[in-house]
TIKOL-531639 format. One record per residue (C-alpha): residue in three letters; x, z, y. Coordinates in steps of 0.05 Angstrom, whole numbers, plus 32768, in hexadecimal, padded with zeros to 4 digits. Each point is the difference from the previous one (the first is absolute). Example, Ala and Ser with C-alpha at 12.3 -4.5 7.8 and 13.67 -1.06 7.14 Angstrom:
ala80F6809C7FA6
ser801B7FF38045
//
This chain:
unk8C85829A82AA
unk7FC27FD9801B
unk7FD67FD77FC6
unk7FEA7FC7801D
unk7FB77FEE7FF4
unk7FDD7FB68008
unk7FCE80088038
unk7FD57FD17FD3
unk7FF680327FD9
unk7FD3802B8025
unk7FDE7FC88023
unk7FF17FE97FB9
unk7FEB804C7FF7
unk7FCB7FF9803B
unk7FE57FC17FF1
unk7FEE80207FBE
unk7FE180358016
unk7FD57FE5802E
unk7FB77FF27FF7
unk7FE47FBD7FE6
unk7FE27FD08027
unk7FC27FE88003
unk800C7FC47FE2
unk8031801E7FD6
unk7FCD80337FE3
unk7FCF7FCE7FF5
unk80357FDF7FD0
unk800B80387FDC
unk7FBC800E7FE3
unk7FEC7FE77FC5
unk7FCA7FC28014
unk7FBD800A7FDD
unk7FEC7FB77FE9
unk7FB27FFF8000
unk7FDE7FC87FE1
unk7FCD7FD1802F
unk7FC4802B7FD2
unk801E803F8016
unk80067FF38046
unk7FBE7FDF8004
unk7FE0803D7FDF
unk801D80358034
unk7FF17FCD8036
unk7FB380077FEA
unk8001804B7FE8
unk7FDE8017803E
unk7FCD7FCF8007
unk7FE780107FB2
unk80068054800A
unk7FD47FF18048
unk7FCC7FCD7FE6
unk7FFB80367FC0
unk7FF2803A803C
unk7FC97FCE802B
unk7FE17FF37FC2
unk7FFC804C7FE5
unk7FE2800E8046
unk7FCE7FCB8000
unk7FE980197FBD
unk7FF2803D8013
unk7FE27FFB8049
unk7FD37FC27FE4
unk7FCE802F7FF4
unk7FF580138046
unk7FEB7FBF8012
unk7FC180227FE7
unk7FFD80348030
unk7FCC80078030
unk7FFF80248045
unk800680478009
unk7FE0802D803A
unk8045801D800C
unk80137FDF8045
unk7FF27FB77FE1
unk7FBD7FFB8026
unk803080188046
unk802C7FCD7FF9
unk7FD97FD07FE9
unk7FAD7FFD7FEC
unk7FF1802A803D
unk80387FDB802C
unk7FE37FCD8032
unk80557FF98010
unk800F7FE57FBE
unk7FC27FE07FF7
unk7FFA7FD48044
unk80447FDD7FFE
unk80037FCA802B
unk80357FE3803D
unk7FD38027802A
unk801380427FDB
unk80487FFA7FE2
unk80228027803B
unk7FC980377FF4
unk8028800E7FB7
unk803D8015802D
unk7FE58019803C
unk7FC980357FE0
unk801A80498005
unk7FF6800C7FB4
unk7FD57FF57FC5
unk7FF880377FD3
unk803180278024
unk80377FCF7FF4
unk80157FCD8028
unk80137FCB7FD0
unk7FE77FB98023
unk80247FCE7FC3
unk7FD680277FC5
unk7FBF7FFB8024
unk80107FB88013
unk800C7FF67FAE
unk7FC8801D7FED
unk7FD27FDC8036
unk801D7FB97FEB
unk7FE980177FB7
unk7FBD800D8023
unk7FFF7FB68010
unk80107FEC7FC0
unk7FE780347FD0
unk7FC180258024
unk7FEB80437FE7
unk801D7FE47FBA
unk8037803C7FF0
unk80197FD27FCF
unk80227FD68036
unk802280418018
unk801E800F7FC8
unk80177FC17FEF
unk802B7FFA803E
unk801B80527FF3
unk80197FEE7FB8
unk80257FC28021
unk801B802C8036
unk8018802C7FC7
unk801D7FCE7FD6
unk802A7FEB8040
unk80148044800C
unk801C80047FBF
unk80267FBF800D
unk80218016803F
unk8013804B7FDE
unk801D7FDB7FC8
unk802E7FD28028
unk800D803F8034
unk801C80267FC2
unk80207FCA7FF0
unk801F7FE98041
unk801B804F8011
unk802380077FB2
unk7FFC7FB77FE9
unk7FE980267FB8
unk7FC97FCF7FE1
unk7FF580417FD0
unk7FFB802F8043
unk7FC97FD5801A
unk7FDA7FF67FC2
unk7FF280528000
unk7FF580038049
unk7FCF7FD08004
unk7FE0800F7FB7
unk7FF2804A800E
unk7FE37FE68050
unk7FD77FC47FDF
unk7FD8803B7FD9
unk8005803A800A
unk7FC180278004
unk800480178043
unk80067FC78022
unk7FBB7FE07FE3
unk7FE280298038
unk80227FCD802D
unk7FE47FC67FDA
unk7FC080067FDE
unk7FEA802B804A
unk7FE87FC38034
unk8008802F8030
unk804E80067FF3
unk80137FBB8019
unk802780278030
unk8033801B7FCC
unk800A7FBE7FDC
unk80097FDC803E
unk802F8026801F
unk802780097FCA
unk800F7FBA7FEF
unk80157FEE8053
unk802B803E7FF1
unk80297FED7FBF
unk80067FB4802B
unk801A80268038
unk803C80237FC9
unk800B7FCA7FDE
unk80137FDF803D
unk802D8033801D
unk801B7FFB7FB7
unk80147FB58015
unk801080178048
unk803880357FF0
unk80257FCC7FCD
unk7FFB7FC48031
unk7FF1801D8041
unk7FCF7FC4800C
unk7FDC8007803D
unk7FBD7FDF7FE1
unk800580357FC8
unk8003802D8036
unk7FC77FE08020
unk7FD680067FC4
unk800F80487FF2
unk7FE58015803F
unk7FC27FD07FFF
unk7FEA801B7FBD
unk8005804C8015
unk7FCF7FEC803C
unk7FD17FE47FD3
unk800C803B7FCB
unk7FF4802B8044
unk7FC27FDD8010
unk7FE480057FBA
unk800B80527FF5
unk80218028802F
unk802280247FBF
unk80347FC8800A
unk802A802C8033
unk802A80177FD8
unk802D7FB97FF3
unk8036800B802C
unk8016803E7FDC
unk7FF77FDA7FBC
unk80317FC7801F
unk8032803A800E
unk7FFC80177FC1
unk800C7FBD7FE2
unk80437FFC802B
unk801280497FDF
unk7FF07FDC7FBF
unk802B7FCC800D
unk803C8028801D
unk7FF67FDC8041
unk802F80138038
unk7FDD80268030
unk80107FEC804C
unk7FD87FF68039
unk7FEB7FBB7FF6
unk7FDF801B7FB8
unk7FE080318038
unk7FEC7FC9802E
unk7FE17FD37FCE
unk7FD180367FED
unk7FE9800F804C
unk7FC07FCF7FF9
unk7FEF801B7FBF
unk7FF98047801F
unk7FDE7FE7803B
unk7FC67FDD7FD7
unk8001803E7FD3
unk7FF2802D803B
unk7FD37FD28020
unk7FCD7FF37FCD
unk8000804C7FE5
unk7FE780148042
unk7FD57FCF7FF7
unk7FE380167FBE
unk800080468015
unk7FD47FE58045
unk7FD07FE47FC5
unk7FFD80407FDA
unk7FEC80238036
unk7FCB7FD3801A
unk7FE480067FB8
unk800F804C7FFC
unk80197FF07FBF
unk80428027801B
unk7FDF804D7FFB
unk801480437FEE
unk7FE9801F7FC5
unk7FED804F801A
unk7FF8801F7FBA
unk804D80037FEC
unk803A801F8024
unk803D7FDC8018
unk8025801A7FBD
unk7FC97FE97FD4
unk80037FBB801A
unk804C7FFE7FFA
unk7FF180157FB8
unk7FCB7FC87FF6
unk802E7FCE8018
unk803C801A7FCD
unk7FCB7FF97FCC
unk7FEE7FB98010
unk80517FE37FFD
unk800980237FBD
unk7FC07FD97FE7
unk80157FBD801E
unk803E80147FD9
unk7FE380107FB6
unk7FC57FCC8009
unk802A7FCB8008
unk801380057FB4
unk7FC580257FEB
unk7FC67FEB8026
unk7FC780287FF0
unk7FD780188012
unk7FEC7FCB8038
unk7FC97FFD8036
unk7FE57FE78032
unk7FFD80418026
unk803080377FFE
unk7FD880428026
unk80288034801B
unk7FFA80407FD0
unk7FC28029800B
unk8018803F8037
unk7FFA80407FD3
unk7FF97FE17FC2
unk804D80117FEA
unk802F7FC87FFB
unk80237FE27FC6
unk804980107FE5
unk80157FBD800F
unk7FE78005804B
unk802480398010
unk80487FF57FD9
unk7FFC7FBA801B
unk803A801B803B
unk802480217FC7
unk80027FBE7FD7
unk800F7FCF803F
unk804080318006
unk801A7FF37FBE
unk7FF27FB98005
unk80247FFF8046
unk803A80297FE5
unk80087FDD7FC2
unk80057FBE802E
unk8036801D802C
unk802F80247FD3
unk7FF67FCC7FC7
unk7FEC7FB88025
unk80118007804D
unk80417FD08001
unk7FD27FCE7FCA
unk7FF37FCF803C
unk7FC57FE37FC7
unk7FDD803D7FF9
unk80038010804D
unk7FDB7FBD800D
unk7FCD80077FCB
unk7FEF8042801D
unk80027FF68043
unk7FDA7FC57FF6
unk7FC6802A7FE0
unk80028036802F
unk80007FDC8045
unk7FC57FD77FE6
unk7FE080427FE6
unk800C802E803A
unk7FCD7FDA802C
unk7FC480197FDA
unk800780437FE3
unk7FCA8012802D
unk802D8030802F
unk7FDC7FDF8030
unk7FBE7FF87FE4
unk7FD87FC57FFA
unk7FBA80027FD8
unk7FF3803A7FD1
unk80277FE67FC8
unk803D80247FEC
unk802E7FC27FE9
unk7FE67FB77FE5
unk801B7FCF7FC9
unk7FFD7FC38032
unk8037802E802B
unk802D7FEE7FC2
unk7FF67FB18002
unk80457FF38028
unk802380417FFC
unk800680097FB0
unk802F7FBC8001
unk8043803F8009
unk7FE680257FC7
unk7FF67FC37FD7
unk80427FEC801A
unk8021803F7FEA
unk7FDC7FEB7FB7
unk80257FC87FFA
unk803F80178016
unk8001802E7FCE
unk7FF07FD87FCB
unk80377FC7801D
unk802D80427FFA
unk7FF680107FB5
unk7FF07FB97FE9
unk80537FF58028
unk802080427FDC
unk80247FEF7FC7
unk800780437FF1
unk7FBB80027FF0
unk7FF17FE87FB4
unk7FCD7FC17FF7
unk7FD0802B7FE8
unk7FF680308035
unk7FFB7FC5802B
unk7FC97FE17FD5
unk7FDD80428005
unk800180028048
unk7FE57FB48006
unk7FCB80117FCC
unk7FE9803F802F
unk80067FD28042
unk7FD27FC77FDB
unk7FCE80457FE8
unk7FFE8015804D
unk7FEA7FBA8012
unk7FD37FF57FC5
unk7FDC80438014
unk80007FEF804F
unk7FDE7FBF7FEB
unk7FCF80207FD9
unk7FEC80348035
unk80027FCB8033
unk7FC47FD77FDD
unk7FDA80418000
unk800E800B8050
unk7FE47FB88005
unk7FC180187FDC
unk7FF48035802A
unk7FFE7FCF803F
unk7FC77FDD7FDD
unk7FD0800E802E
unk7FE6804B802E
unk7FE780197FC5
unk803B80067FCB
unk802F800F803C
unk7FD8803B801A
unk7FF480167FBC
unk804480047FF2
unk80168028803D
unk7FC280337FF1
unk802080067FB9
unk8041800C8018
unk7FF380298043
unk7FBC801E7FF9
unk7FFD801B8046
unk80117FC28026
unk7FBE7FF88030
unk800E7FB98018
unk80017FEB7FB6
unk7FB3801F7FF5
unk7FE37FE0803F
unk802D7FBC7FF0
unk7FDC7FFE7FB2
unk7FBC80118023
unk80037FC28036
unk80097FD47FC4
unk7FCF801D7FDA
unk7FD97FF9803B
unk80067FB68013
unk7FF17FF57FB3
unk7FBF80258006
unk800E803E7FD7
unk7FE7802F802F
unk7FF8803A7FD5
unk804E7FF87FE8
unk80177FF48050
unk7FD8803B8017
unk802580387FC5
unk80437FE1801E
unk7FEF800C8046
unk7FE780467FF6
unk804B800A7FE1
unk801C7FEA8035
unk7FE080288037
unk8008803E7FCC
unk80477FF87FFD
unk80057FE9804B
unk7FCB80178034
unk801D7FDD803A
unk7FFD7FBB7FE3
unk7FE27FCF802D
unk7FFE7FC87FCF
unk7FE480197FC1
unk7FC480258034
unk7FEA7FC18016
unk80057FD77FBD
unk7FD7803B7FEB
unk7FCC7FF4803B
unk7FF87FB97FE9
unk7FE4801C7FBE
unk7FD78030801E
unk7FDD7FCD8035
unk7FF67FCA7FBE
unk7FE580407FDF
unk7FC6800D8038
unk802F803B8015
unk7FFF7FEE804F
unk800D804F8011
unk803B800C7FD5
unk802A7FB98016
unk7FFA80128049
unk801580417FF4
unk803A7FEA7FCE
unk80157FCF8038
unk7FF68032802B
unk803280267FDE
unk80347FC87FFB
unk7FFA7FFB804D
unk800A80498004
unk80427FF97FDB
unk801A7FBC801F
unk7FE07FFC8041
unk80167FB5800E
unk7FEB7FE27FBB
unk7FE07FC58008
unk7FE57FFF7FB5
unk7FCF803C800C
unk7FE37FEC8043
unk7FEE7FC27FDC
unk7FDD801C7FC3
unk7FDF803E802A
unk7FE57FCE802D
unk7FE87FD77FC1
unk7FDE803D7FE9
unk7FE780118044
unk7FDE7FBE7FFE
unk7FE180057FC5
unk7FE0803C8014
unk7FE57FE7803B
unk8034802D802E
unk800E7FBA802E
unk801F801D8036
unk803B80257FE3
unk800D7FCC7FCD
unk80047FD1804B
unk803380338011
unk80217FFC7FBC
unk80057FB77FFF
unk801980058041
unk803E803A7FF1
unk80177FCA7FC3
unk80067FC48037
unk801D8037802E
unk803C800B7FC4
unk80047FB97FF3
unk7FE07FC48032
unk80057FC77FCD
unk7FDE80287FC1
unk7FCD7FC47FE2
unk7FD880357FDC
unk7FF68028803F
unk7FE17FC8801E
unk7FDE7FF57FC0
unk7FDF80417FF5
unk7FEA80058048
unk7FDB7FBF7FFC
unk7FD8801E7FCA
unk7FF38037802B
unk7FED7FDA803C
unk7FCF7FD07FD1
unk7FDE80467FE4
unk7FF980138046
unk7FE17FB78012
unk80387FF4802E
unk80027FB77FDC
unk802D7FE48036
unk802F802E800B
unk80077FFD7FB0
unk80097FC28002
unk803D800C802E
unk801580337FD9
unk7FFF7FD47FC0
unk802B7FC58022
unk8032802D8018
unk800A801D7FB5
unk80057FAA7FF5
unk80327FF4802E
unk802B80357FEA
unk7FF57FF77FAE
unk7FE17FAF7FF5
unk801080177FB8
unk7FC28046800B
unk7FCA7FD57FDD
unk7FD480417FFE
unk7FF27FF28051
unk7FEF7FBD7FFB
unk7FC8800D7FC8
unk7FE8803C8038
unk80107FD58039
unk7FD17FC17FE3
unk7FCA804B7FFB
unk800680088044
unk7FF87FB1800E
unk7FBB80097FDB
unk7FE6802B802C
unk80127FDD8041
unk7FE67FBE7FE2
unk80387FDD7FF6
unk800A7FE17FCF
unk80357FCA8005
unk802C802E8001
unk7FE380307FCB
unk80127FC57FDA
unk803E7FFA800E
unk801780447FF4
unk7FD380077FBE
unk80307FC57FEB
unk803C801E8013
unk7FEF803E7FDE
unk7FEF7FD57FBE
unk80447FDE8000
unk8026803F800C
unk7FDB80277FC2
unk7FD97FC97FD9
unk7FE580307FCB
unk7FDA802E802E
unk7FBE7FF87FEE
unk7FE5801F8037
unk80217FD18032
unk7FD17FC77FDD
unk7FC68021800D
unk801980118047
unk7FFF7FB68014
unk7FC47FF37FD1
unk7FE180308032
unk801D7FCC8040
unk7FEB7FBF7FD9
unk7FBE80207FF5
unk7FFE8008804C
unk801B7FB9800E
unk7FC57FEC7FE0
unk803C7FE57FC5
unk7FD180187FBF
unk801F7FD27FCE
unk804880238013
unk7FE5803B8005
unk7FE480047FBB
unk803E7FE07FE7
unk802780418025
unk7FC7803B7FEA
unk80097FE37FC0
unk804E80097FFE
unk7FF9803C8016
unk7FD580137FCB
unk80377FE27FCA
unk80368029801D
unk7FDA80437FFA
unk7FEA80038046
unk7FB5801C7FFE
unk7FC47FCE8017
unk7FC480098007
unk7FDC7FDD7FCF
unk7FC57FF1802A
unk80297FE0803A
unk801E7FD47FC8
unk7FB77FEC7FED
unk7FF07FEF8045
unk803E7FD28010
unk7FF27FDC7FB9
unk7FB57FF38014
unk80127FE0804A
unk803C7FD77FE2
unk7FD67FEF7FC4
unk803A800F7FCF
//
């Protein structure tokens, strides 16, 4: 016998069984009811945790508001730059179309720092104003990118804490030279914060904007390349479907990239910063560059020690434990990653973040002499930090996890910070000024010859000869070859009476660098001095040879040409070092010399004037147009000018003072 059963029944049955709405889910959670305070005080949680970051930044980069230059590339790119220091309509399209400065082409940072030229002179205090606002934007736009990609206000707090001051990143900062790194940097986070916008609304404009902002990044550090890999790795992140039309969008992005690396490569090469390094094998570089990821890795929680300049280890001398298991210990790291992390989509990102920014400059194809450098880290640390605040989302989220381990790992996340802000005001320090930076490399890395002839210049331009000369000697000890500290050593030697030894350290430096402009210049100094005026002619002559438009070229050989009594063709000589520097006050005090000679004096005047209002305490510039008033027949000026002179140190003759007073009756 059949039992009848109600079909009802199992409709009812499937209708129960079936998954809840949307609507109907909603419904079925209990509602949280937050009061107006509470809602108010999540609403402005993130603007009170990032005005308590900006303001823990500005306290400790205040300080290097006090810095002054250093003679680590801030006289290339700007004190010694007539680019940066001649802006004008006339010049703008010369930022962009120059082959490279420095061995970088980077036409936005040089245009920044010459519009603080215009505003701020050869006041470093300018400079570093407008790097600590760069940095305090930066840390804006990495707070809101963290926030944007996992909408954690907690995320973005460590992210943008640990970035704001970390140690190694006050090379970027406190160094005027580094403009390059902040700038690019900040075009770069605008360019992924608006892809952020792009891939939820698929704006055009946002589109727009993400690829204008990676040209300018481009155009301020060619380091920048690497964004269209970062965008695909924020669509991993995400769990974005991967088609061809994710492909497709990405198309321009790899374009630019490989566009402007050759680019940046071109300028390398021009510079021959791009070089191989002879003394190591093929292995031992692969080695090196092993050993500088695992201490990007370690120093990004424990940063020290830090320098300026990280030498490659002395050939011979043995190298350290930690150099050669640095392979070993990548392994482990990589295994641990992949057996343990390699479905954790977080982890993945942070990583790959790190590495891709990384991977450009662990000197596998060299560039300088330094092994690895803590501006390298400015971008790139953001994945490791990012993996630091994952993993503290992750515990603080376990409720497995009692309170008080919790507590304990908060109180050792605030400790890392405290300590990172505490070596990060010493890093600041040490970019003082040449002196405590050099000092601090020497301590660190002895037998680091560019830091030896580096200390010496400065001792040198501050007149402690004896102090410069001990620094160059260590320097050529430790390096033979080394053009640079031979001819800051030859400048000593000529001051010193020593014409014989300069020309033959120049000599040397010409030996070792044929095309080097620097030793030509001084040997033909020298050779003037000694009264060899025909192959310091020729000398003079090689440096305009290297480079047409040098001002002290033209300078120099106007001297020579006014020893030789060739007073017009110094005076040529002179105008042409004018026209290409107005700003080389030295020529017009020599030109208004030459002037003198060939009688006249109008324009002696004039050029004894200009040299006045370009250095106004040079006493000797007084008693250079007292000398032009006196032969104007002008003895009330110059008495008034001989006397000036006098006050600013300049020596007078006493008699010739005597003699004005008695014909002006004063």
């Amino acid at each position: 016998m059949k039992l009848k059963v109600n079909k009802n029944y199992f409709r009812a049955v499937r209708i129960m069984k079936q998954p809840l709405k949307k609507k109907e889910k909603q419904e079925s959670k209990p509602q949280s009811k937050k009061s107006p305070v509470e809602k108010s005080v999540n609403k402005n949680l993130k603007w009170v945790l990032l005005a308590a970051v900006l303001l823990l930044t500005l306290l400790i980069y205040y300080p290097s508001l006090k810095n002054d230059w250093t003679n680590w590339d801030d006289r290339g790119y700007v004190l010694d730059n007539d680019l940066t220091k001649n802006l004008s309509v006339n010049t703008f399209l010369d930022f962009f179309t120059k082959p490279q400065v420095m061995g970088n082409y980077h036409p936005l940072p040089m245009l920044s720092l010459a519009i603080d030229w215009k505003m701020y002179g050869d006041d470093a205090k300018g400079y570093h104003f407008t790097a600590l606002l760069y940095h305090l934007l930066n840390t804006v736009l990495v707070f809101f990118f963290i926030l944007l990609l996992m909408e954690s206000v907690w995320m973005a707090t460590i992210v943008s804490a640990f970035f704001a001051i970390h140690p190694a990143h006050t090379e970027s900062v406190a160094w005027i030279a580094e403009r390059k790194d902040l700038m690019y940097v900040c075009f770069y986070l605008i360019s992924l914060i608006a892809y952020l916008f792009y891939s939820k609304s698929k704006s055009a404009l946002s589109y727009s904007l993400c690829i204008f902002t990676f040209i300018l990044s481009l155009l301020s550090k060619g380091q920048a390349v690497t964004l269209p890999i970062v965008l695909l790795g924020i669509d991993y992140l995400k769990n974005r479907n991967w088609n061809w039309k994710v492909l497709l969008e990405k198309i321009p992005f790899f374009i630019l990239s490989i566009a402007f690396g050759l680019l940046a490569v071109k300028a390398q090469s021009l510079s021959k910063s791009i070089a191989d390094i002879p003394y190591y094998s093929f292995p031992e570089k692969m080695l090196f560059a092993a050993y500088s990821l695992l201490s990007y890795f370690y120093k990004a929680v424990y940063a020290n020690p830090l320098s300026a300049f990280y030498p490659y280890p002395l050939k011979g001398a043995g190298y350290s434990w930690l150099i050669w298991s640095s392979p070993i210990l990548l392994l482990i790291i990589a295994a641990i990653v992949f057996f343990k992390f390699r479905k954790n989509r977080m982890v993945i990102f942070g990583l790959g973040f790190f590495l891709v920014n990384v991977a450009l400059i662990l000197q596998i194809l060299p560039v300088g002499a330094a092994i690895m450098a803590d501006r390298y880290t400015y971008l790139a640390y953001l994945g490791l930090f990012f993996l630091i605040a994952y993993l503290f989302d992750r515990v603080m989220k376990n409720k497995s996890i009692k309170n008080s381990y919790k507590q304990l790992v908060s109180v050792f996340i605030i400790a890392i910070i405290a300590v990172q802000c505490s070596n990060a005001m010493d890093r600041i320090a040490v970019w003082k000024n040449s002196e405590s930076l050099w000092l601090d490399t020497i301590k660190k890395y002895e037998y680091v010859p560019v830091a030896h002839n580096n200390l010496g210049s400065y001792y040198q331009k501050n007149n402690r000869l004896d102090e410069a000369l001990v620094q160059f000697n260590e320097g050529i000890r430790l390096q033979k070859n080394y053009p640079e500290a031979l001819i800051n050593r030859s400048d000593i030697f000529r001051i010193q009476g020593k014409i014989r030894e300069a020309i033959d350290d120049c000599s040397n430096a010409i030996k070792f660098n044929p095309g080097y402009p620097g030793a030509y210049m001084n040997r033909g100094i020298a050779y003037s001095i000694g009264g060899k005026y025909d192959s310091a002619f020729h000398d003079f002559k090689m440096v305009l040879k290297t480079e047409p438009n040098n001002a002290n070229a033209y300078g120099n050989l106007g001297n020579l040409l006014d020893m030789k009594g060739q007073v017009d063709s110094a005076i040529w000589a002179y105008t042409k070092a004018i026209e290409i520097n107005p700003a080389y006050f030295d020529c017009y005090g020599n030109r208004a010399r030459s002037y003198i000679k060939n009688k006249m004096y109008n324009e002696a005047l004039t050029d004894a004037n200009s040299a006045i209002q370009y250095s106004p305490s040079a006493g000797n510039l007084y008693a250079l147009r007292a000398d032009v008033y006196f032969n104007m027949n002008q003895l009330e000026n110059a008495l008034s000018d001989a006397l000036k002179a006098q006050q600013l140190g300049f020596s007078v003759n006493q008699q010739y003072i005597e003699m004005l007073k008695q014909k002006t009756g004063k």
